[in-house]
C-alpha positions as CSV (number, residue, x, y, z in Angstrom):
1,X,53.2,-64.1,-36.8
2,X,52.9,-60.8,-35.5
3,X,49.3,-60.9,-35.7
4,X,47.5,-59.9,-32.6
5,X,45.3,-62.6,-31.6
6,X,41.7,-63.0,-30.7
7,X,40.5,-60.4,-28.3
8,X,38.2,-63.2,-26.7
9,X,41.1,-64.3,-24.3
10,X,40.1,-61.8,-22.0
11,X,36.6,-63.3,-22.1
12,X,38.1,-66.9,-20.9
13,X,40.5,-65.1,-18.1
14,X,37.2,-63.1,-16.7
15,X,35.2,-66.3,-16.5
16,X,37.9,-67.8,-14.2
17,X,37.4,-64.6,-12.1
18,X,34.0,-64.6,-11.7
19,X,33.6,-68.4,-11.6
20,X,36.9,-69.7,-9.6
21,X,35.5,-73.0,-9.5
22,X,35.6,-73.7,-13.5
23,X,38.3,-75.4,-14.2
24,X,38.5,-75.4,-18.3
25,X,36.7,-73.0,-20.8
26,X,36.2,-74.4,-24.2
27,X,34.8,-71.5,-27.0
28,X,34.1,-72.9,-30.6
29,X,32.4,-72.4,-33.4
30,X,31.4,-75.5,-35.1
31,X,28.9,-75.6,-37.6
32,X,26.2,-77.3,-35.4
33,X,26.4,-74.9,-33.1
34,X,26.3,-72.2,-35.3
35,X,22.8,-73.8,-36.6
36,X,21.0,-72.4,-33.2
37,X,23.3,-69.7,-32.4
38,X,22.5,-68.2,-36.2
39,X,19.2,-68.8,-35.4
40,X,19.4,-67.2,-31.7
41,X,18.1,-70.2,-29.9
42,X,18.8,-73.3,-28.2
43,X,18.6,-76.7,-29.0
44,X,16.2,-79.2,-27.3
45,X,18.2,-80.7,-24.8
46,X,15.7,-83.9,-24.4
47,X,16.6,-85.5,-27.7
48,X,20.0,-86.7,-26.0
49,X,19.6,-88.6,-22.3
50,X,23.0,-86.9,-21.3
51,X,22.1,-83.8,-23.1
52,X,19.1,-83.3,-21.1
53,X,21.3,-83.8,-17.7
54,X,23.0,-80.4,-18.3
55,X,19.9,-78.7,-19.8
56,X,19.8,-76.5,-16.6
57,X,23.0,-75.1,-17.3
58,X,22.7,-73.9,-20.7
59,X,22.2,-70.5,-21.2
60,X,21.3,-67.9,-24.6
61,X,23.1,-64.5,-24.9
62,X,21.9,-62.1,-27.1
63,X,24.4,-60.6,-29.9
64,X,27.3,-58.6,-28.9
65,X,30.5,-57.7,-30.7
66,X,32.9,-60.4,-30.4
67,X,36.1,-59.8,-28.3
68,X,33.8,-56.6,-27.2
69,X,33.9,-55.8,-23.3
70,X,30.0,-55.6,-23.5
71,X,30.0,-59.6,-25.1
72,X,32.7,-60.2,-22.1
73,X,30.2,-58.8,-19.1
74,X,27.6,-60.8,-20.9
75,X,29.1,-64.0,-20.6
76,X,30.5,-63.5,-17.6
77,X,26.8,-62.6,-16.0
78,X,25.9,-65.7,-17.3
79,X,28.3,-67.7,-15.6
80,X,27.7,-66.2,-12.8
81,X,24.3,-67.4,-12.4
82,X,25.4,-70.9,-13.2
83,X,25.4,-71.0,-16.6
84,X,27.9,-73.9,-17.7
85,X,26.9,-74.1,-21.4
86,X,26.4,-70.4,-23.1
87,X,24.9,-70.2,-27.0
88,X,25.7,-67.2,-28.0
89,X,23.9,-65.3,-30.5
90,X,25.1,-65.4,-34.2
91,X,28.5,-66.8,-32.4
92,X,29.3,-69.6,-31.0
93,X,29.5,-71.5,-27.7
94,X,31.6,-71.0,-24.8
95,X,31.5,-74.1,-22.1
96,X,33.5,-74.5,-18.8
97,X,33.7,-77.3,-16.3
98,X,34.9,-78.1,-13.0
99,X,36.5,-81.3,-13.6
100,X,39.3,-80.2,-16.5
101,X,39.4,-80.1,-20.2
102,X,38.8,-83.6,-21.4
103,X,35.1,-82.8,-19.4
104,X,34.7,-79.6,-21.3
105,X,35.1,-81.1,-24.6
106,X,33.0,-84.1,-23.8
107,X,30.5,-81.8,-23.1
108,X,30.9,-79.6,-26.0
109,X,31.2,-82.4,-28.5
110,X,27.4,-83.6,-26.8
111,X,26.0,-80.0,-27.1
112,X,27.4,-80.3,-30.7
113,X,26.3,-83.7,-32.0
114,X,22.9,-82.3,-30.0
115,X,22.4,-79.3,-32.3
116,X,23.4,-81.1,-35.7
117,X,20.0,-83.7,-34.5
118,X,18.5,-81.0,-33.5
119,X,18.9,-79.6,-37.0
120,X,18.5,-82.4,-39.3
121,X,15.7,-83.9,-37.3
122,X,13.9,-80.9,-37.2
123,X,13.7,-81.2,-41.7
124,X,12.4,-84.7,-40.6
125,X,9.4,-83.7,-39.0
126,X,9.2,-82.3,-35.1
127,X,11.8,-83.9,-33.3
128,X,10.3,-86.3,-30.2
129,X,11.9,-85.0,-26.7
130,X,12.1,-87.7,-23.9
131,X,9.8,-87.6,-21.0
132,X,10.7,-86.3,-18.1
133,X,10.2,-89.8,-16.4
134,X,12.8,-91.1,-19.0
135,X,14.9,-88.4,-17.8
136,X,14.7,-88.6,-14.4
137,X,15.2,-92.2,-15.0
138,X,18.9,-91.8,-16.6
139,X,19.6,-89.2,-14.2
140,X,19.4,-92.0,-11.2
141,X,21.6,-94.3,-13.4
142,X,24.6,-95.3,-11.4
143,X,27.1,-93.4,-13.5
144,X,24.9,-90.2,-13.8
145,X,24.7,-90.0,-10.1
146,X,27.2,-86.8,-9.8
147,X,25.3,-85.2,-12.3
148,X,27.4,-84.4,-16.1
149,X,30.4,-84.0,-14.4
150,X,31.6,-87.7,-14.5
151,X,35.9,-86.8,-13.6
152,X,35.6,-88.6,-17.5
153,X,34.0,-91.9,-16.1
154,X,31.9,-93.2,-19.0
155,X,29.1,-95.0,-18.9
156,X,28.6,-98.6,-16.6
157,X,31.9,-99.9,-17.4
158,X,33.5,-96.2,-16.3
């Protein structure tokens, strides 16, 4: 088209540097999303049993120009320290794995139907996390036992 295209390749590229063990890097803005990232916060990850396996890898970061180098150092700090799962302020999401793409977009399609709960349960009334025993509980389950990254197995029947 002639058009040049979204500076935020470079922001994909740079976390495969700094993270060589990510195999796939989704970035989207879908309007669930957008829900926390417009109101510069995350989701509660405990409304969802799988969403509250990758809870520990979900990170916030704070406004910066997008395509900007300063939004690219940002991100990439935040993979860095293990972030798998960034909301990023009045943005979007970026979210890599290290199985392939089908695991990214699994995981991006849970953090999205997580935010749109998030967001309509929250009009119902305070939403009602699981308990940490209920948690742990799923996390033991026989196909959560490598964690989020199921290689796409899902659930018992995998």
């Amino acid at each position: 088209s002639g058009k040049p295209g979204s500076g935020e390749w470079k922001i994909n590229i740079a976390i495969h540097r700094v993270r060589p063990d990510i195999k796939a890097v989704v970035h989207m803005h879908s309007p669930g999303v957008l829900c926390y990232a417009l109101a510069r916060k995350l989701p509660d990850f405990k409304l969802i049993a799988d969403a509250a396996l990758v809870e520990d890898k979900a990170a916030q970061v704070p406004f910066l120009s997008p395509g900007s180098d300063e939004l690219c150092e940002a991100v990439c700090n935040a993979f860095k320290s293990g972030a798998d799962i960034l909301f990023l302020d009045s943005h979007g999401v970026f979210i890599g794995s290290t199985v392939d793409m089908f695991d990214a977009f699994r995981k991006f399609e849970l953090v999205t139907t997580l935010s749109v709960i998030n967001a309509i349960g929250s009009g119902l009334g305070t939403p009602k996390a699981l308990s940490e025993e209920a948690v742990k509980a799923h996390r033991q389950r026989p196909w959560n036992a490598q964690g989020t990254e199921r290689g796409g197995r899902e659930g018992p029947s995998g």
